[in-house]
DRENKE-291308 format. One record per atom (N, C-alpha, C): residue in three letters; x, y, z; atom name; residue number from 1. Coordinates in steps of 0.2 Angstrom, whole numbers. Layout:
// residues N
(atom "Ala" (X Y Z) "CA" NUM) ...
// end
This chain:
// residues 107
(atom "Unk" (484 400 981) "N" 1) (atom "Unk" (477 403 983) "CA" 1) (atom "Unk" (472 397 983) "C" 1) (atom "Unk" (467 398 989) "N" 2) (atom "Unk" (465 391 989) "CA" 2) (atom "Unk" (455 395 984) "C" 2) (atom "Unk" (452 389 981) "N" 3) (atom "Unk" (447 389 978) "CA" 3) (atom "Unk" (439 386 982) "C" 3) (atom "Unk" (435 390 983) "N" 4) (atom "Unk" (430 386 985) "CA" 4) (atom "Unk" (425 383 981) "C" 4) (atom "Unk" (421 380 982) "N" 5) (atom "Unk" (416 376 976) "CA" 5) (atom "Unk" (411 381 974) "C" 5) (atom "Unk" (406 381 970) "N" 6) (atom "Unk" (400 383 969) "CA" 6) (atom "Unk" (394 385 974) "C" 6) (atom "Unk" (394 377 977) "N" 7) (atom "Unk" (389 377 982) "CA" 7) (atom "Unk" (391 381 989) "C" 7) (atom "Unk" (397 383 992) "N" 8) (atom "Unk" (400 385 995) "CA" 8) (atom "Unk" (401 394 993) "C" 8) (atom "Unk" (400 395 987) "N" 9) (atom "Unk" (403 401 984) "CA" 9) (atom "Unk" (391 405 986) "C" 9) (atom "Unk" (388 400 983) "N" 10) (atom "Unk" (380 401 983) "CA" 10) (atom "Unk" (378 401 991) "C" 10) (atom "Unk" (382 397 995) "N" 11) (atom "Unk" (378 400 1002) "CA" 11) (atom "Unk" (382 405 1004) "C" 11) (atom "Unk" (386 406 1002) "N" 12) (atom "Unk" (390 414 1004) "CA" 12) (atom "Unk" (387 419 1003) "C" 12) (atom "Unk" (385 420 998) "N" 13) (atom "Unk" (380 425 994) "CA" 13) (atom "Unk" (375 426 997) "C" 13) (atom "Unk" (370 419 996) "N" 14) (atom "Unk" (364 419 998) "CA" 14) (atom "Unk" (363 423 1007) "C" 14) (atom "Unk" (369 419 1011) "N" 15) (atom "Unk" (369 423 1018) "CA" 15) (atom "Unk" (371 430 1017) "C" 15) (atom "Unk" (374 431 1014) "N" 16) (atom "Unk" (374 439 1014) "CA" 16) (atom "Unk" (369 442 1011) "C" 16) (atom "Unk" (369 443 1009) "N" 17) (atom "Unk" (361 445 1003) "CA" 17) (atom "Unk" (356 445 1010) "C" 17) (atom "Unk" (356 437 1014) "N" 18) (atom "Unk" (350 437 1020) "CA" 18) (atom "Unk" (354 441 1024) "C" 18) (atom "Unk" (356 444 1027) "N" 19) (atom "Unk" (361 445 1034) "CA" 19) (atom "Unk" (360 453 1030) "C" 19) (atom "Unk" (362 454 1027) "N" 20) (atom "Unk" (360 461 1026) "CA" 20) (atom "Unk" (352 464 1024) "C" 20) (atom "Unk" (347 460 1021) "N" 21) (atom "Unk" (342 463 1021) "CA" 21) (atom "Unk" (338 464 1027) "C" 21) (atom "Unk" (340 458 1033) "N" 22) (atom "Unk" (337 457 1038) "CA" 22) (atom "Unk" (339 463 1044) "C" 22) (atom "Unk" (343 466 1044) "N" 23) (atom "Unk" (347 473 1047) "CA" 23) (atom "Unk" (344 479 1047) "C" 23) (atom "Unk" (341 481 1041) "N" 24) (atom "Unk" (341 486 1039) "CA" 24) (atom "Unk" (332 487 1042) "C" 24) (atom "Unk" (330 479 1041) "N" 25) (atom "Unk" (319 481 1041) "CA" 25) (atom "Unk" (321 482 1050) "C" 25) (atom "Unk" (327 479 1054) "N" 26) (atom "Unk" (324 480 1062) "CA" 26) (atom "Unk" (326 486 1064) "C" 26) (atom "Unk" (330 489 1061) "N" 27) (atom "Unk" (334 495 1061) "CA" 27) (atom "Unk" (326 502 1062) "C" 27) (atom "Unk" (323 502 1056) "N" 28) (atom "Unk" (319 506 1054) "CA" 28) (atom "Unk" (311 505 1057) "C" 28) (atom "Unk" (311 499 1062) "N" 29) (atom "Unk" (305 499 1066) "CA" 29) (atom "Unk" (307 503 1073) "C" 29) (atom "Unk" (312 503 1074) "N" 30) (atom "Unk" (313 508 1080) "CA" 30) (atom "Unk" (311 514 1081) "C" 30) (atom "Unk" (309 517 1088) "N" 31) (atom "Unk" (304 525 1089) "CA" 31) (atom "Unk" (311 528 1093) "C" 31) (atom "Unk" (309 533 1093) "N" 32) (atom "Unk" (313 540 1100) "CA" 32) (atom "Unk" (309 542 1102) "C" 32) (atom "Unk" (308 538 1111) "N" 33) (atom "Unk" (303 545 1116) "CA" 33) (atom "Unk" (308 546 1117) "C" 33) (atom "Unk" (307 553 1121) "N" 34) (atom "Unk" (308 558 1123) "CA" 34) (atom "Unk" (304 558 1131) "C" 34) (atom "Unk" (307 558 1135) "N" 35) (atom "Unk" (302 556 1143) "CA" 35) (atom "Unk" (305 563 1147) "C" 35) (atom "Unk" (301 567 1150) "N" 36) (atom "Unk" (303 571 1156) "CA" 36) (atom "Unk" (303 568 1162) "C" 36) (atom "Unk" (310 570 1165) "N" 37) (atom "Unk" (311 565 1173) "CA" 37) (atom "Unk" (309 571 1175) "C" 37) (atom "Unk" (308 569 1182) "N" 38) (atom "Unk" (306 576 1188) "CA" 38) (atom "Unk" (309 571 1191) "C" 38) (atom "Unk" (312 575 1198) "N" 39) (atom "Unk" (314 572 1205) "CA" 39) (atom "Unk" (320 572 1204) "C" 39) (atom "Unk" (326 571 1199) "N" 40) (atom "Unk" (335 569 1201) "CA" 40) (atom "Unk" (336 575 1203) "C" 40) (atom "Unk" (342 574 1206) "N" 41) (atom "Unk" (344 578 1212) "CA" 41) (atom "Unk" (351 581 1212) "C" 41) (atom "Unk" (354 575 1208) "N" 42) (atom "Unk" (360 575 1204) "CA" 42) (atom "Unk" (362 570 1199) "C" 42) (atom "Unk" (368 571 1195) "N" 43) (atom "Unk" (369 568 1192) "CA" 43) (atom "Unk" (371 561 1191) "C" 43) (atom "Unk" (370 558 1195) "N" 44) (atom "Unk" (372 550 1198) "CA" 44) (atom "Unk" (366 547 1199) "C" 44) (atom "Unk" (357 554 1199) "N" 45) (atom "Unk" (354 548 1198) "CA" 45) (atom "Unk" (351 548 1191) "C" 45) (atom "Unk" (354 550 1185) "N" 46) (atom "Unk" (354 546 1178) "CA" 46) (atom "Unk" (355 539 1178) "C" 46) (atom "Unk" (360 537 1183) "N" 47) (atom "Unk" (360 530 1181) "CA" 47) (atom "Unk" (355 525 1182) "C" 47) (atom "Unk" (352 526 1188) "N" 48) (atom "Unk" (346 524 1190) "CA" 48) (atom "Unk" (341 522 1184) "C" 48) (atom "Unk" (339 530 1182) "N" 49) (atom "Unk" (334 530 1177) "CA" 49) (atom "Unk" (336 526 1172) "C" 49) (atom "Unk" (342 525 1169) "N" 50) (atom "Unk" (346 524 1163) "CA" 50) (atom "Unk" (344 516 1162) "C" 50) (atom "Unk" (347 515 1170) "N" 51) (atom "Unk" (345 508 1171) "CA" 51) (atom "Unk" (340 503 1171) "C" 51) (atom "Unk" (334 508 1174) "N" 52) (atom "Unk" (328 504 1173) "CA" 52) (atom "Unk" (326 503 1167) "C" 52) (atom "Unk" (326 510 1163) "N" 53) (atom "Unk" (322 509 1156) "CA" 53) (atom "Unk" (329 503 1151) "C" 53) (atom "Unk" (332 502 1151) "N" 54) (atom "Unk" (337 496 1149) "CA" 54) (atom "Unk" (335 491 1150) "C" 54) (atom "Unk" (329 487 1155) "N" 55) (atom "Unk" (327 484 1157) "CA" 55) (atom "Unk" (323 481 1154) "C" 55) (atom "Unk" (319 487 1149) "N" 56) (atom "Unk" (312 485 1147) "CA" 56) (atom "Unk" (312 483 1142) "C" 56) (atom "Unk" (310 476 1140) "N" 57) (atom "Unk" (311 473 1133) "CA" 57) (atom "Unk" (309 479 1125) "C" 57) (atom "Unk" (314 475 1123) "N" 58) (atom "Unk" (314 481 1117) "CA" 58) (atom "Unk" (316 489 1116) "C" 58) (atom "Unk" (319 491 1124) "N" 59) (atom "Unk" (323 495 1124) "CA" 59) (atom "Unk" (330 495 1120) "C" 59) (atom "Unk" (331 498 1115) "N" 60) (atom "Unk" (339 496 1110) "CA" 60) (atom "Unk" (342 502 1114) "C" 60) (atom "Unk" (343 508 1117) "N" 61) (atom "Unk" (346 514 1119) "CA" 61) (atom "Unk" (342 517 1122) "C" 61) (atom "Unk" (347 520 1128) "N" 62) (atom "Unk" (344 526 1135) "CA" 62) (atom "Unk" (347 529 1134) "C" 62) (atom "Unk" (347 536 1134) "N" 63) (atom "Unk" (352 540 1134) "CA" 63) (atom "Unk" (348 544 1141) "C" 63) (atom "Unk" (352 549 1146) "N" 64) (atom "Unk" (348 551 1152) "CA" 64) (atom "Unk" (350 557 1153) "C" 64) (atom "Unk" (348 563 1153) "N" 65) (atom "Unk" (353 571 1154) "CA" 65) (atom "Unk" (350 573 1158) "C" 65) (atom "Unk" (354 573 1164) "N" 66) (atom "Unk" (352 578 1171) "CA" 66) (atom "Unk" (351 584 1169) "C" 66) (atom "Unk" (355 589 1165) "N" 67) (atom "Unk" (353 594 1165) "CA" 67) (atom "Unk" (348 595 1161) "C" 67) (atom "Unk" (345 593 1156) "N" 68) (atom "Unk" (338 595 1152) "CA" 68) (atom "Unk" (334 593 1156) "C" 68) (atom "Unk" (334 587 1161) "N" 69) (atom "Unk" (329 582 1166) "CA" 69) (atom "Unk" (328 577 1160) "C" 69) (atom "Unk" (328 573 1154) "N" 70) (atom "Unk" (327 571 1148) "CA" 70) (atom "Unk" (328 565 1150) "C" 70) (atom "Unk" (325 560 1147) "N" 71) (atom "Unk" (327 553 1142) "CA" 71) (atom "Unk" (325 551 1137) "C" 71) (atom "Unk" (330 549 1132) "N" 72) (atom "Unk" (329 550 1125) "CA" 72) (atom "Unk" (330 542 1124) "C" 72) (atom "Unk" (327 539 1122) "N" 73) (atom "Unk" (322 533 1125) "CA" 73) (atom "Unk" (324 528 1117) "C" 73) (atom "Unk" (325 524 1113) "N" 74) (atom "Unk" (326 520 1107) "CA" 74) (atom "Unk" (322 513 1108) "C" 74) (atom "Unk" (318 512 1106) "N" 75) (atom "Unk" (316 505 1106) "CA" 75) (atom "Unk" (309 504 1100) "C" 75) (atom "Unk" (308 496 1101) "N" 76) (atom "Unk" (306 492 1097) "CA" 76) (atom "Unk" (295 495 1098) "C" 76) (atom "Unk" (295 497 1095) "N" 77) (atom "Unk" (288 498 1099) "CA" 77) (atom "Unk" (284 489 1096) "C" 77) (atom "Unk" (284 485 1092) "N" 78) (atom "Unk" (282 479 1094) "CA" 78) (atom "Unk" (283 476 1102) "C" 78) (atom "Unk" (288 478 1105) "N" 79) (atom "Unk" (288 477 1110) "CA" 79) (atom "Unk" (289 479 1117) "C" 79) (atom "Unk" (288 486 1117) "N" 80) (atom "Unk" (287 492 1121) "CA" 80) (atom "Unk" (283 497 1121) "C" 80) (atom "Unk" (282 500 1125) "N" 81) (atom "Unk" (278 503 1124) "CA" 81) (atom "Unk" (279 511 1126) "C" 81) (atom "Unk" (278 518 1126) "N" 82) (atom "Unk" (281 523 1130) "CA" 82) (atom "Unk" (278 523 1138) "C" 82) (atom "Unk" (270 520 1140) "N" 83) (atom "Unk" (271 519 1144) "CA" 83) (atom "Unk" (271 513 1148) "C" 83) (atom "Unk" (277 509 1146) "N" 84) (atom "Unk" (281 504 1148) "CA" 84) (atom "Unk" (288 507 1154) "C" 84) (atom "Unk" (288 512 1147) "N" 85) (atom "Unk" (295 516 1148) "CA" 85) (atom "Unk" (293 521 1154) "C" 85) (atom "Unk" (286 524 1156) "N" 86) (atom "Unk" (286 530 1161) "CA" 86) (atom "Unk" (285 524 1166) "C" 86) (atom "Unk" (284 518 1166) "N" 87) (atom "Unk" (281 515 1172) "CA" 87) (atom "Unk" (289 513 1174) "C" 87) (atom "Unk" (293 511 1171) "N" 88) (atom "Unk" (301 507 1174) "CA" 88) (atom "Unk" (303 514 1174) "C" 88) (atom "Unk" (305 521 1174) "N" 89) (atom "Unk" (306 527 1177) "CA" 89) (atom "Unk" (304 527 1184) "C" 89) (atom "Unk" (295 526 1183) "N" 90) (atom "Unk" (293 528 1190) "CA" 90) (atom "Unk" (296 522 1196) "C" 90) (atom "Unk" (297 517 1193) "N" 91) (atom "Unk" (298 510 1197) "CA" 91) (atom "Unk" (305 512 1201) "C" 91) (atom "Unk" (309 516 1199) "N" 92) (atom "Unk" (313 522 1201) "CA" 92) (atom "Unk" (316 526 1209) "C" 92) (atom "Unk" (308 527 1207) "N" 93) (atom "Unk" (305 536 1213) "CA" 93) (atom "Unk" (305 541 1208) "C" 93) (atom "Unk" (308 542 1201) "N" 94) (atom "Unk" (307 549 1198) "CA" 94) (atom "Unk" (300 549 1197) "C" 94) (atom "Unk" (297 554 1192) "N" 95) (atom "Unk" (292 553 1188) "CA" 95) (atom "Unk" (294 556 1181) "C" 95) (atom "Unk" (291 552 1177) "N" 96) (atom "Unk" (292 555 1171) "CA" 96) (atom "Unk" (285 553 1166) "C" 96) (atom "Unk" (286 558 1161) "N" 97) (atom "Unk" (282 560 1158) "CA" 97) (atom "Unk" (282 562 1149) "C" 97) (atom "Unk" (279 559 1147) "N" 98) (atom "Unk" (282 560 1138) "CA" 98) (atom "Unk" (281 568 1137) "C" 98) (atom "Unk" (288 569 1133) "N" 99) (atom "Unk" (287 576 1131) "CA" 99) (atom "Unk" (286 578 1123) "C" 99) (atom "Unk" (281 582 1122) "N" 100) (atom "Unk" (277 585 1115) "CA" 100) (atom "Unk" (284 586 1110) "C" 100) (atom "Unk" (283 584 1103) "N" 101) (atom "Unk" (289 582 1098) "CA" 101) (atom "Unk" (291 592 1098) "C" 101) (atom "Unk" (285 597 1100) "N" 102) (atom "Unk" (290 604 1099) "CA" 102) (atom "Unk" (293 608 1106) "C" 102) (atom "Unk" (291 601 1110) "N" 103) (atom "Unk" (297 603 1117) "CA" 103) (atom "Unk" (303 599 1117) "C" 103) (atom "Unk" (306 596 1114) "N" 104) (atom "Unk" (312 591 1114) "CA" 104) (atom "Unk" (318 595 1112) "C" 104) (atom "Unk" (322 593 1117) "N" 105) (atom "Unk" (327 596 1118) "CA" 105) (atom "Unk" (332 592 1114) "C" 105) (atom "Unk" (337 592 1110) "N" 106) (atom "Unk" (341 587 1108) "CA" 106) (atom "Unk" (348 587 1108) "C" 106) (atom "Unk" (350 581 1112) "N" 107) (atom "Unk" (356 579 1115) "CA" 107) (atom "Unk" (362 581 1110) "C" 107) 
// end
């Protein structure tokens, strides 16, 4: 079995210790909109919408359901913003529109 040194065993530690506290603060500044599409027609234009909001800095997750008309939106609000997120929808053709936290429908 091989042994490694001290100062090798102390940066190990040290970067985990860092590498784990650092996960967890960017994890917990993330928001969920919730957006209402109007206009898909079908289900092939989820990806559309899917796609654009993916586009938008600080987007981490787009999920898109044709049948609710929804998108359930993940991002960094340091650097987005929800009407970041309706304008790259509408950049589209849909429209969309944030929906109230006791009309959300959940995926």
């Amino acid at each position: 079995m091989r042994t490694i040194g001290f100062g090798a065993f102390l940066f190990l530690v040290v970067f985990g210790v860092w590498a784990a506290s650092s996960q967890p603060a960017a994890c917990a500044e993330n928001r969920t909109a919730v957006l209402r599409i109007e206009g898909m027609t079908c289900p092939s234009c989820t990806f559309s919408v899917k796609a654009a909001l993916k586009k938008v800095k600080g987007v981490r997750d787009a999920r898109v359901n044709f049948r609710e008309k929804q998108a359930h939106v993940t991002y960094d609000p340091a650097r987005a913003t929800v009407e970041n997120l309706v304008r790259a929808v509408e950049s589209t053709g849909f429209r969309a529109s944030p929906v109230a936290e006791e009309e959300r429908s959940h995926e």
